[in-house]
N, C-alpha and C positions, 0 to 999 in steps of 0.2 A: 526507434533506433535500430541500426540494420547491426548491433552488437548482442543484442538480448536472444540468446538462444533459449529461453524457458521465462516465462511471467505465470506466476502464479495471483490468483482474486479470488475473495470470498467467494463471488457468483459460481464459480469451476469447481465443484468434488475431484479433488483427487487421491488417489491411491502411491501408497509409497514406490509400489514395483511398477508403475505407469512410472514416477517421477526418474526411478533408477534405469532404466531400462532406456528411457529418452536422453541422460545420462549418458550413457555406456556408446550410444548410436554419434551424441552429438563428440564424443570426446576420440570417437575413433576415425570420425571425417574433418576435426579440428584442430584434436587434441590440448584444445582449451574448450570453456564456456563459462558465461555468465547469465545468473538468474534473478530476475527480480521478483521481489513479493510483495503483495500490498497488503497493508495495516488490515487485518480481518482473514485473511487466505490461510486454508489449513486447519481452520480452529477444529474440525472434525479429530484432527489428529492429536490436538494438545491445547482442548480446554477445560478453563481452569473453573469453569459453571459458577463463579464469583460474580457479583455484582460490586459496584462502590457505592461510597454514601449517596451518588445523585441518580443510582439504579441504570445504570451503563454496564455493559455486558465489562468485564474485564478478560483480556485478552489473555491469551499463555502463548509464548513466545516462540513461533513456528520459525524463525531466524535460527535459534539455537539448535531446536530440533531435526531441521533440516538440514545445519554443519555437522552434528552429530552421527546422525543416520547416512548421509554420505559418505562422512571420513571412515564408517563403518564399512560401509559397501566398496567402498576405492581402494580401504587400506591393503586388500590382498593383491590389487595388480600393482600398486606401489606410487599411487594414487591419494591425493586429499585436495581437502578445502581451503577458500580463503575466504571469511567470512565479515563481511562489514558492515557495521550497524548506523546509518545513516544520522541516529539522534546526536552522534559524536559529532559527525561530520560537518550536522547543522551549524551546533553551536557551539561550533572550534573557529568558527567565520569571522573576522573580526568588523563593528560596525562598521558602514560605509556614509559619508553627509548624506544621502539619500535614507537611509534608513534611520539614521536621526531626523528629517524634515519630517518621516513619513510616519514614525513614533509619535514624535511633537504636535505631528497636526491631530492624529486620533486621543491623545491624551485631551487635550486641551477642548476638542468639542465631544469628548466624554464629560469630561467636567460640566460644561455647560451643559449638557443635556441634563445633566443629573442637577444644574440646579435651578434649571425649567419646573423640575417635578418631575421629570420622565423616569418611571420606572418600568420594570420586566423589558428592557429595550435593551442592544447595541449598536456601536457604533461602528461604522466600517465604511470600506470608501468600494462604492460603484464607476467606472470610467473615469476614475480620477475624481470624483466627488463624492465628498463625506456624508456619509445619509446616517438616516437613523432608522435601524429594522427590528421590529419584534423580538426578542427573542425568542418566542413559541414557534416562531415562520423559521428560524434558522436551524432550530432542534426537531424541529418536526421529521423529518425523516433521511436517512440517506443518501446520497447519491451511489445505484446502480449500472454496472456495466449492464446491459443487453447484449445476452450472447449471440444473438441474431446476428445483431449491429455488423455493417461495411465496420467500422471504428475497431470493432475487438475481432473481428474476422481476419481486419489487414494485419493486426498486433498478430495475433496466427501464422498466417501465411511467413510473416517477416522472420518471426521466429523458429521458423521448419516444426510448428509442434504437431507430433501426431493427434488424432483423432480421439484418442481417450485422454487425453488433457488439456481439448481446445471448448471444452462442452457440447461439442457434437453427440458425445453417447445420451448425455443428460436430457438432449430435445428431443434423440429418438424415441426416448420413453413415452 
């Protein structure tokens, strides 16, 4: 989206005065902006070193951090944040008959996978068809941006981010 003035991801270190400073740049040639973060981004700045009971990193909340430390840094030129948490937004959505068929069909050949005998497995639909996958193939690892990548480079470019928060210093090394 040609709206995203700042995206922050796990893959990208950044520093708060990189963050403020791209800030200050994008709010004096817009005087708005918006930033988006992805689930894992930041935890350098505010993790919480927790585990949960199925040994998953638990996260500390760089959303808050980040309204925090802005409406800090904004509040002298007379400046603040608006800060939206997406997990509201999700599930404030009210069903739609597609996501009832789409419920219905995955309940129903859960069920029956489960009483094939299939275990450590779930269920989930590929192209529109209901498979049945591993679960050890679906937990096995992450999906990685590549900060190489044309994909996170154009996200870059679209978002005028300088240099020390697009991971270019990170490749120099």
């Amino acid at each position: 989206s040609n709206l995203v003035d700042l995206c922050l991801v796990p893959e990208v270190k950044v520093t708060m005065e990189d963050v403020c400073e791209h800030v200050d740049d994008v709010l004096k040639r817009k005087k708005y902006m918006v930033i988006v973060v992805a689930e894992g981004a930041g935890q350098d700045l505010v993790a919480t070193g927790e585990k949960d009971a199925t040994g998953h990193t638990v996260y500390g909340d760089i959303g808050v951090y980040l309204r925090d430390t802005l409406n800090k840094h904004l509040k002298p030129q007379g400046g603040r944040t608006f800060y939206i948490d997406p997990s509201y937004i999700i599930r404030s959505v009210p069903v739609t008959p597609n996501d009832h068929i789409y419920c219905s069909r995955l309940a129903n050949n859960a069920v029956h996978t489960a009483m094939r005998g299939y275990t450590g497995v779930c269920v989930g639909a590929i192209h529109n068809v209901i498979c049945i996958l591993k679960s050890k193939l679906i937990a096995s690892g992450k999906k990685q941006i590549k900060v190489k990548s044309t994909t996170w480079q154009s996200c870059v470019q679209n978002c005028h981010m300088p240099h020390s928060l697009s991971g270019g210093a990170q490749l120099a090394r």
